[in-house]
Each structure stands twice: as C-alpha cells, then as structure tokens.
C-alpha positions in Angstrom: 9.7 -35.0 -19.5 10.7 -32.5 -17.0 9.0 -30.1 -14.4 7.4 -26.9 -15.8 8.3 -25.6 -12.4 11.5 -26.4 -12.5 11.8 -24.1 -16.1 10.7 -21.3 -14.9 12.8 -20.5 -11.5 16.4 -19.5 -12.8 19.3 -21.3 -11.6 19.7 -21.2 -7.8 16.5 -18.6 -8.0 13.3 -18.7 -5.9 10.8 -21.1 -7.6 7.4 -18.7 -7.6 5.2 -20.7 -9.1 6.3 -23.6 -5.8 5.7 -20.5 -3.4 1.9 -19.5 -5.2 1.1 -22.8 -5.1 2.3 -23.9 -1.3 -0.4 -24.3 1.7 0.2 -21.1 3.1 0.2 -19.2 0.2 -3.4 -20.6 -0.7 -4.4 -20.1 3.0 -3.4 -16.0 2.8 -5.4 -16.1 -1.2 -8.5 -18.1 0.8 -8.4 -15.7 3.5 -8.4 -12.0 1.4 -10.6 -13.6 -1.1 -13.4 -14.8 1.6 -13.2 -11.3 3.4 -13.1 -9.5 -0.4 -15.8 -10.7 -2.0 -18.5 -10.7 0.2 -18.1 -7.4 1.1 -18.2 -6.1 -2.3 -21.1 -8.1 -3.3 -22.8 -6.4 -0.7 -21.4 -3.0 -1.6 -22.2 -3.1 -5.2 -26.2 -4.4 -3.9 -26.2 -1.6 -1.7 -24.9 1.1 -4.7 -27.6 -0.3 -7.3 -30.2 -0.3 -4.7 -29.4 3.2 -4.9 -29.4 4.1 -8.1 -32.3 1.9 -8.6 -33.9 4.0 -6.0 -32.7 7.7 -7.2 -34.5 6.3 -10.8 -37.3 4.7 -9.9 -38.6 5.7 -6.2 -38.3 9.3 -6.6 -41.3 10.5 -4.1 -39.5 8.6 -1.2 -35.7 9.4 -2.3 -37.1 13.1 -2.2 -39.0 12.7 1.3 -38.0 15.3 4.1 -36.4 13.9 6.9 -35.1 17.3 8.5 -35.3 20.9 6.8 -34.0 19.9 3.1 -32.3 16.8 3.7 -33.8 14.2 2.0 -33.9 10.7 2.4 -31.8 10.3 -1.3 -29.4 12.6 0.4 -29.1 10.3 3.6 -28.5 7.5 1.2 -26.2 9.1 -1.2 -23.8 10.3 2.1 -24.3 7.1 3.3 -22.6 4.8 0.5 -19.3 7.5 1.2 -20.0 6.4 5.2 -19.7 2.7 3.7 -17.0 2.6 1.2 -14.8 4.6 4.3 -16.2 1.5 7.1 -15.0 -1.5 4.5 -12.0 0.8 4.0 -11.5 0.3 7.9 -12.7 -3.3 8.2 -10.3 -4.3 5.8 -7.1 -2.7 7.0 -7.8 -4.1 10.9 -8.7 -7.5 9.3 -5.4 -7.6 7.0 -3.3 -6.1 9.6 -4.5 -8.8 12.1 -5.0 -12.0 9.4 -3.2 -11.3 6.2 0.3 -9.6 7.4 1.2 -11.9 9.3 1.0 -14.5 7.3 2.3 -12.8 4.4 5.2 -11.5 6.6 5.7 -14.9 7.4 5.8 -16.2 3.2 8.3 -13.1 2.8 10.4 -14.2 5.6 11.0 -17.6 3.8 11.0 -16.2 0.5 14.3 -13.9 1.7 15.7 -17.1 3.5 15.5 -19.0 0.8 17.4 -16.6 -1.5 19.9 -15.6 1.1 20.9 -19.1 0.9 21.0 -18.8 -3.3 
C-alpha cells in the first residue's frame, strides 16, 4: 500500500501535506491559534455584553457622563477603540512571532523547489 502523501505531491514537487504537517509548521498554527482565539473570545463577550446591555440595561446605557454623552455611547465607541487595539496587538505579535517563522517555512519551501 503506498503513502497518501506521496500521491498527492507531483513528480519532483513540494510535498504540502509533509510541510502542514512538520514541527514548525504546527508550532507557527499553535502560535496564531493560541494568540487568535483568546482574543476573540473575549471580543465577542465584550460585544454581547453590549448588546445585552443596549437591550436590557437601558437606564444605565442612557446615564450622562458629560453633556449628552452617555455611558451606551462610551461603550459603543469603545468596541471600535477595541477591535483597532487587537488590530494592533496582532500585527506587533505576528510581525515579532509568526513572520519569522513563516519566513523561515517559505525559505525552505523555495529551497526545496529550486532544487526540483
């Protein structure tokens, strides 16, 4: 029986499903994931507590905090405030902890089919 691997990669090609499956490849996938998810968790928990608020806790949503900005406003400006931070955070973390290692799978990648 031969190696499903070995069927897909074409004839002196680059074998991808080797590469997806390689230890630094599953570092780089650990790494995004573990900086991805977390943050969007928290992201979508602060957005419903939001909306949840805006519905359901109207009186303090619509409190005055200075002239006629309201506390709802201050909370609806500040999910923009957060999607722009994680925005931020996660180009300064993949520029620092993702590139280079994908810069480094790339660099192999092009070895490997310079030598095809």
């Amino acid at each position: 029986m031969s190696d499903p691997r070995t069927d897909i990669a074409p004839p002196g090609g680059i074998d991808y499903v080797a590469v997806e499956e390689s230890p630094r490849f599953v570092e780089l996938k650990k790494r995004q994931r573990g900086f991805v998810f977390p943050l969007a968790i928290a992201f979508l928990v602060w957005y419903f507590a939001y909306v949840l608020l805006s519905s359901f806790a109207r009186e303090f949503m619509s409190q005055r905090v200075w002239g006629d900005i309201t506390v709802g406003l201050l909370f609806g400006l500040g999910q923009f405030v957060t999607t722009f931070a994680i925005t931020m955070a996660y180009v300064w973390y993949a520029n620092r902890k993702l590139d280079p290692i994908a810069e480094e799978i790339r660099a192999d990648l092009e070895k490997q089919e310079g030598l095809s």
